[in-house]
N, CA, C and O of each residue as an XYZ file, in Angstrom:
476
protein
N     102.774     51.398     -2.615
C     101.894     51.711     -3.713
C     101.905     50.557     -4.723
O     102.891     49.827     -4.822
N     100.874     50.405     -5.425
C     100.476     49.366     -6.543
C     101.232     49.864     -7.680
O     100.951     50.925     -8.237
N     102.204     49.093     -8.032
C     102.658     49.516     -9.648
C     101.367     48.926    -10.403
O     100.550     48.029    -10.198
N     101.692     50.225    -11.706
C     100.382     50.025    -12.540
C     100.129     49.023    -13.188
O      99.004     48.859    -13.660
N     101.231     48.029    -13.374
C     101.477     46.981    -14.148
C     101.005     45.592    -13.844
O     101.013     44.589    -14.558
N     100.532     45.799    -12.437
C      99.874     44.685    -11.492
C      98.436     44.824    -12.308
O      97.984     45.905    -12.686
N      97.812     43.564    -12.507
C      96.036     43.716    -12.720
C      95.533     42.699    -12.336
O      95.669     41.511    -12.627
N      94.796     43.380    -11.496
C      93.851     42.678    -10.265
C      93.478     41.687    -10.030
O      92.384     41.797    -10.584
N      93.478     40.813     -9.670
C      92.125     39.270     -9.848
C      91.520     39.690     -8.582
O      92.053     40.412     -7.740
N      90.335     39.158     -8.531
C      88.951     38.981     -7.548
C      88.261     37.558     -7.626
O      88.140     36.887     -8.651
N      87.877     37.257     -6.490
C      86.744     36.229     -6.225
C      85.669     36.592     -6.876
O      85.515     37.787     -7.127
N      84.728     35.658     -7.271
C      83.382     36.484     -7.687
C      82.936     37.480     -6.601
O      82.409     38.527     -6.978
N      83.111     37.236     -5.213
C      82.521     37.996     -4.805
C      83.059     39.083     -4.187
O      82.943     39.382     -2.999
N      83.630     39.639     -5.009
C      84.658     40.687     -4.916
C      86.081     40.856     -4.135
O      86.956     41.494     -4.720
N      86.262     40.502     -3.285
C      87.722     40.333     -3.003
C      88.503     40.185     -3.419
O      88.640     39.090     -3.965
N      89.362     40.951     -3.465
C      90.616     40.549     -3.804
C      91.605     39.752     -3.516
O      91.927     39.818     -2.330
N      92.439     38.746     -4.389
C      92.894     37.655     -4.248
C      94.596     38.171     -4.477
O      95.500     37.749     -3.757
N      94.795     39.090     -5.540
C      96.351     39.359     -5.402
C      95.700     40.022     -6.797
O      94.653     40.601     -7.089
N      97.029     39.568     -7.549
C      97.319     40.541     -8.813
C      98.121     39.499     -9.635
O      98.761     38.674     -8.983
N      98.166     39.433    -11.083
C      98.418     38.704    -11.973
C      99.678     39.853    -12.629
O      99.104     40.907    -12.904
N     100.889     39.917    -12.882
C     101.497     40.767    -13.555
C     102.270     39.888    -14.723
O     102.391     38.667    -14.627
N     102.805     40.694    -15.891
C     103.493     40.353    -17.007
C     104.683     39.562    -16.510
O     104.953     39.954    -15.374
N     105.308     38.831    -16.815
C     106.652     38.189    -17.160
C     107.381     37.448    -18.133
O     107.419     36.226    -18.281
N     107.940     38.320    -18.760
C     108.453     37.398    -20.005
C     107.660     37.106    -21.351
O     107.621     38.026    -22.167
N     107.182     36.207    -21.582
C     106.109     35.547    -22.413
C     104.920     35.673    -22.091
O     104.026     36.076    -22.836
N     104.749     35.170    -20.372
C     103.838     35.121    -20.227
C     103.361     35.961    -18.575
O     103.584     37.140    -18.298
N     102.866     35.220    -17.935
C     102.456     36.262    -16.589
C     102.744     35.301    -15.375
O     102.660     34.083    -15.531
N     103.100     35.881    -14.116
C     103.258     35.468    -13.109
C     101.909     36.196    -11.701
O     101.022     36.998    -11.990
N     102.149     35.624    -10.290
C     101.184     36.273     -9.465
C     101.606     36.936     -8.383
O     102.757     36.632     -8.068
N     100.966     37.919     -7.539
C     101.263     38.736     -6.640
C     100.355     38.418     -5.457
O      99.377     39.164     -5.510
N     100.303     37.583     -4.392
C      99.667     37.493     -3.584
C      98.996     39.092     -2.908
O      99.322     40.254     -3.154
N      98.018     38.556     -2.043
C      97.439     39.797     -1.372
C      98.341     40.580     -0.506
O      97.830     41.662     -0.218
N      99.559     40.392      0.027
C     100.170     40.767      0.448
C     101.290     41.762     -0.340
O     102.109     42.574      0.091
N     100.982     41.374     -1.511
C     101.894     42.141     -2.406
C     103.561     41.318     -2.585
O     104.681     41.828     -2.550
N     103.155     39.919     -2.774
C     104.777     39.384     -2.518
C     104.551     38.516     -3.467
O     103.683     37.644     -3.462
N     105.724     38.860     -4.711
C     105.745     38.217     -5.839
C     106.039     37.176     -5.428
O     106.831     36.908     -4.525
N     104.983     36.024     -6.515
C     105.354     34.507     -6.763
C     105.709     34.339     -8.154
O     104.690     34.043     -8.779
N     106.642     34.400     -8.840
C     106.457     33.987    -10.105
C     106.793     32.386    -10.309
O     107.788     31.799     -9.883
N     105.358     31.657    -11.315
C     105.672     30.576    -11.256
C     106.068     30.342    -12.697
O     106.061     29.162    -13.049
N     106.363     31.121    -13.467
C     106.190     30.444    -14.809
C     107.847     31.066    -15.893
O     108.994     30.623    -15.955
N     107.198     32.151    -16.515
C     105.845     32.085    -16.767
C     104.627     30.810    -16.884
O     104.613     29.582    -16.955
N     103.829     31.733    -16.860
C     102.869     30.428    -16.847
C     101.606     31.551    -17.631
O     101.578     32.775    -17.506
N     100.671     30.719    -18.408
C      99.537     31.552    -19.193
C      98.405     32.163    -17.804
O      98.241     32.015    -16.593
N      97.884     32.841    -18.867
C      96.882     33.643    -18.168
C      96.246     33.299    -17.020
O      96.319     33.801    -15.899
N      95.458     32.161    -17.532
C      94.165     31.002    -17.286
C      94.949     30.369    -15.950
O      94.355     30.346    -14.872
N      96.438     29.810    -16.086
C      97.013     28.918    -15.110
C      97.602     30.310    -13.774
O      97.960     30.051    -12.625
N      97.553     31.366    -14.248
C      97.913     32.553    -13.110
C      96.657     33.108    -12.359
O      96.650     33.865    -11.388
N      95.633     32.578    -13.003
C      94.222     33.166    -12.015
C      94.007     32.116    -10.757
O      93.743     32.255     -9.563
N      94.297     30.810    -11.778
C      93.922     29.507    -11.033
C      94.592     29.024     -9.683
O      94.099     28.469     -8.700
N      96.074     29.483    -10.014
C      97.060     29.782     -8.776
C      96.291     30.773     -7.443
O      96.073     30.496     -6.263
N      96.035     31.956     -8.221
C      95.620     32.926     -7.038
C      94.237     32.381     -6.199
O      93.940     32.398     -5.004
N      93.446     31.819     -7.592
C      92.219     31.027     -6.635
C      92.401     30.015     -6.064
O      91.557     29.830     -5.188
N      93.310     29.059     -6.174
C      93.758     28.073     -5.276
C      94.445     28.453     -3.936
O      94.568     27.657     -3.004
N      94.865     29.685     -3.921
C      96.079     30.088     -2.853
C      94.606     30.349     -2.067
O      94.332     29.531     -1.190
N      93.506     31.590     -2.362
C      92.805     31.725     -1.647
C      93.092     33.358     -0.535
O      93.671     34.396     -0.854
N      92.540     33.052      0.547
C      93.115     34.234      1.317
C      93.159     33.499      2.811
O      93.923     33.788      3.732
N      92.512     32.852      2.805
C      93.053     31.822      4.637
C      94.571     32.116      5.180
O      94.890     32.364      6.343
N      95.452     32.019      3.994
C      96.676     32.399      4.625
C      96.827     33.702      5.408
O      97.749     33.835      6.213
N      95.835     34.767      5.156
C      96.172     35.985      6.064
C      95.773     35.668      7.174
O      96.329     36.360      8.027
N      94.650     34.520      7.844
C      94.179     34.502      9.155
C      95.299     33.792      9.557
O      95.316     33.792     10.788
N      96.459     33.047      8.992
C      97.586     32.715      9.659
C      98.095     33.576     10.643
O      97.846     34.774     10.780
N      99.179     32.521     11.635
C     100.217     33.937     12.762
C     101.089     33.742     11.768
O     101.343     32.891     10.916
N     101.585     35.097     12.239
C     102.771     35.211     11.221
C     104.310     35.988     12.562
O     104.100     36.455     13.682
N     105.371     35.875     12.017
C     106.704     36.164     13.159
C     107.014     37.523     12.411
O     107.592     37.574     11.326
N     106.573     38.582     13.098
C     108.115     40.108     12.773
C     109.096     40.071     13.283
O     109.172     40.313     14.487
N     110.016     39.804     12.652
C     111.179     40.486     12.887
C     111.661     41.925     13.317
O     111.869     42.933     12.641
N     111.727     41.774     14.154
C     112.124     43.825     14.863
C     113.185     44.186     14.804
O     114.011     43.274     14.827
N     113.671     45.427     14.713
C     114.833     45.922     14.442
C     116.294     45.275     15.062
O     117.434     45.008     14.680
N     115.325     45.208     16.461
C     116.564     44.588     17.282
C     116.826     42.679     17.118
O     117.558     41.935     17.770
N     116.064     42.442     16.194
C     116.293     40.880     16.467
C     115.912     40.319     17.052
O     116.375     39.192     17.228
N     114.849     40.764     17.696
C     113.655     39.592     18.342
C     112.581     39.497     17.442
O     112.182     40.353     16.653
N     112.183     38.432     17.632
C     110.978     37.812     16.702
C     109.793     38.220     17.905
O     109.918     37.794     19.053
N     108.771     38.992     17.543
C     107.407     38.717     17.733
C     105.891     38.219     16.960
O     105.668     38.538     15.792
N     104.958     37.449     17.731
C     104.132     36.981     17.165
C     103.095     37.619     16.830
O     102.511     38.183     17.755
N     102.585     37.739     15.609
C     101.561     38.876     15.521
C     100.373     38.493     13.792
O     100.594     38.097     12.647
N      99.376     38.844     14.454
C      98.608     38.213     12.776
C      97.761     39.729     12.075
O      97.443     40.786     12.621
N      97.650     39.396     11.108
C      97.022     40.804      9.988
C      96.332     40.614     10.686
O      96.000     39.603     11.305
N      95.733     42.524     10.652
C      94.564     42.953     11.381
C      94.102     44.005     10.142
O      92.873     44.015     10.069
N      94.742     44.902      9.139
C      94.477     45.497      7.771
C      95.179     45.404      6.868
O      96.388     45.523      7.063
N      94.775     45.206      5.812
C      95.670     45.638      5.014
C      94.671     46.023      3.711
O      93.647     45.528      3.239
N      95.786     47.522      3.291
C      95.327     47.946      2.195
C      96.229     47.930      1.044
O      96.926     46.955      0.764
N      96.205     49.119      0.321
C      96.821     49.114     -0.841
C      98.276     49.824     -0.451
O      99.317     49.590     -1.065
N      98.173     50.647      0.570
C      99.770     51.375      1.061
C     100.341     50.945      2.351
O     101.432     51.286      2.808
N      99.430     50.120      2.908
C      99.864     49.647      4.674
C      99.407     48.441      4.921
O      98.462     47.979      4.282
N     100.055     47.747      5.931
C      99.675     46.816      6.542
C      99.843     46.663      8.041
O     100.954     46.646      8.572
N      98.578     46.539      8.776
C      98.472     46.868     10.168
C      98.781     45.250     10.463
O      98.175     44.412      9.793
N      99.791     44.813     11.540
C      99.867     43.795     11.963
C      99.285     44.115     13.628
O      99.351     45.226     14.153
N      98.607     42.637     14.419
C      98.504     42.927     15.385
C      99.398     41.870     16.525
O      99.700     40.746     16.123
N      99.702     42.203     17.625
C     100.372     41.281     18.390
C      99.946     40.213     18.815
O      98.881     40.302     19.427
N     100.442     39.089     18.708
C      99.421     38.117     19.033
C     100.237     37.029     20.287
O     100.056     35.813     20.351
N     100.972     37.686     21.033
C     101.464     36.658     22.057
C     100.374     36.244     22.805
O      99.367     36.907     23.052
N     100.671     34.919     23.211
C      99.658     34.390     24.096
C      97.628     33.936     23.339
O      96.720     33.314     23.891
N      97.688     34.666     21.839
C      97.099     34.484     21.623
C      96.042     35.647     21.871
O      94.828     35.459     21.801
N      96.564     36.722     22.134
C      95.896     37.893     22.545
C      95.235     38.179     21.360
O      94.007     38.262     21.371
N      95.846     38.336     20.376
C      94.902     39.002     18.894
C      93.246     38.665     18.900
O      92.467     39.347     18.234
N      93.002     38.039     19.360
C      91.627     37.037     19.324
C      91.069     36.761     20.119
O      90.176     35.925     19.983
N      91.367     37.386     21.407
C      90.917     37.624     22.869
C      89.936     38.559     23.364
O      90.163     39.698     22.957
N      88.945     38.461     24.088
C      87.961     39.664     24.075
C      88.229     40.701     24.773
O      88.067     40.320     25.932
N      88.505     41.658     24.788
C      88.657     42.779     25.067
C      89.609     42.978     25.390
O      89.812     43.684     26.378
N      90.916     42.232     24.425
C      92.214     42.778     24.473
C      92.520     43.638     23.980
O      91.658     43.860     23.130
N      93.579     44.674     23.916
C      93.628     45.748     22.939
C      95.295     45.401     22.859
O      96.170     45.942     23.535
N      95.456     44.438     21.928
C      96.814     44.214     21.389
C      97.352     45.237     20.493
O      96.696     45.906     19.694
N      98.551     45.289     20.695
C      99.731     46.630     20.164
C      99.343     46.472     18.454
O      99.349     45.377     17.892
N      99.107     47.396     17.959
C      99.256     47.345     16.270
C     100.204     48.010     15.899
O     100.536     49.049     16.470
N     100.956     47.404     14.618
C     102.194     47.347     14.472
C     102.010     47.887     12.865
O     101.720     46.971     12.095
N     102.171     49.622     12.064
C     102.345     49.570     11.214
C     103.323     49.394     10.029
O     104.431     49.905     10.194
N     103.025     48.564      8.515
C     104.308     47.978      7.605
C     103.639     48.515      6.775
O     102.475     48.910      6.836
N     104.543     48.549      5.774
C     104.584     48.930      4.116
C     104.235     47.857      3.569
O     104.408     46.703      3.960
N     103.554     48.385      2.312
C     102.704     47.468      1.795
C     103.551     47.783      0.419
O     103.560     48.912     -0.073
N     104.333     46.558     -0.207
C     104.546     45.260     -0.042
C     104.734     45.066      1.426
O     105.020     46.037      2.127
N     104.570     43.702      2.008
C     104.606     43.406      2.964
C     106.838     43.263      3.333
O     107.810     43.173      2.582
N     106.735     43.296      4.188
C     108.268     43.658      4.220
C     108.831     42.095      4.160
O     107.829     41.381      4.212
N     109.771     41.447      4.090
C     110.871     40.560      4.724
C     110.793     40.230      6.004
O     110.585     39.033      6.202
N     110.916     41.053      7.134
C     110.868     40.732      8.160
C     109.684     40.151      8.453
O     109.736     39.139      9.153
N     108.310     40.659      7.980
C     107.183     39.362      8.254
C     107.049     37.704      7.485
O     106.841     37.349      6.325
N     107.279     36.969      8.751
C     106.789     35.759      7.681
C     106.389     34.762      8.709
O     106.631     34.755      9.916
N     105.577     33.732      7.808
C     105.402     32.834      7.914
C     105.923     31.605      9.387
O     107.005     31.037      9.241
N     105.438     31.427     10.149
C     106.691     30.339     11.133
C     106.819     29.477      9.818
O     106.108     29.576      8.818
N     107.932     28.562     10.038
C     108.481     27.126      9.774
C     108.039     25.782     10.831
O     108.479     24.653     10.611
């Protein structure tokens, strides 16, 4: 769930980009994923500019889950809302394959730890 304290930023054309929240003096940002960045504080103006620079391309990234047992699988966003995030499997590149029906994998939204980024 969205704490209330998060407030919104959007693209002009409506999308949502993350969330700008209070810190300190001044305010920090919440990517779309719901995973605090705080850079600052930093003012208002310089916390929108962050979120519009970050963009959203990073969700068409692959990203690695971590599974209970300690294997890493490969898998890229397929939803995400305000309480979930549907990851889909993407070995081999299946996510993006035609008429694959790759495993979807539901997370809590914040996005958990175990998803991230390769290195």
């Amino acid at each position: 769930m969205i704490p209330e304290h998060w407030i919104e930023h959007r693209r002009p054309d409506g999308e949502r980009l993350g969330w700008i929240v209070p810190v300190g003096d001044g305010f920090g940002t919440v990517d779309a994923l719901g995973r605090i960045d705080i850079e600052g504080p930093v003012d208002w103006f310089d916390a929108e500019r962050s979120l519009d620079e970050r963009g959203l391309g990073y969700l068409a990234d692959r990203y690695m889950l971590r599974q209970p047992c300690g294997n890493e699988r490969p898998v890229r966003i397929g939803e995400l809302r305000d309480d979930e995030l549907v990851v889909v499997a993407d070995e081999f590149g299946a996510a993006s394959a035609v008429g694959a029906n790759p495993a979807r994998i539901s997370l809590p939204f914040p996005a958990p730890d175990s998803l991230q980024r390769p290195e």
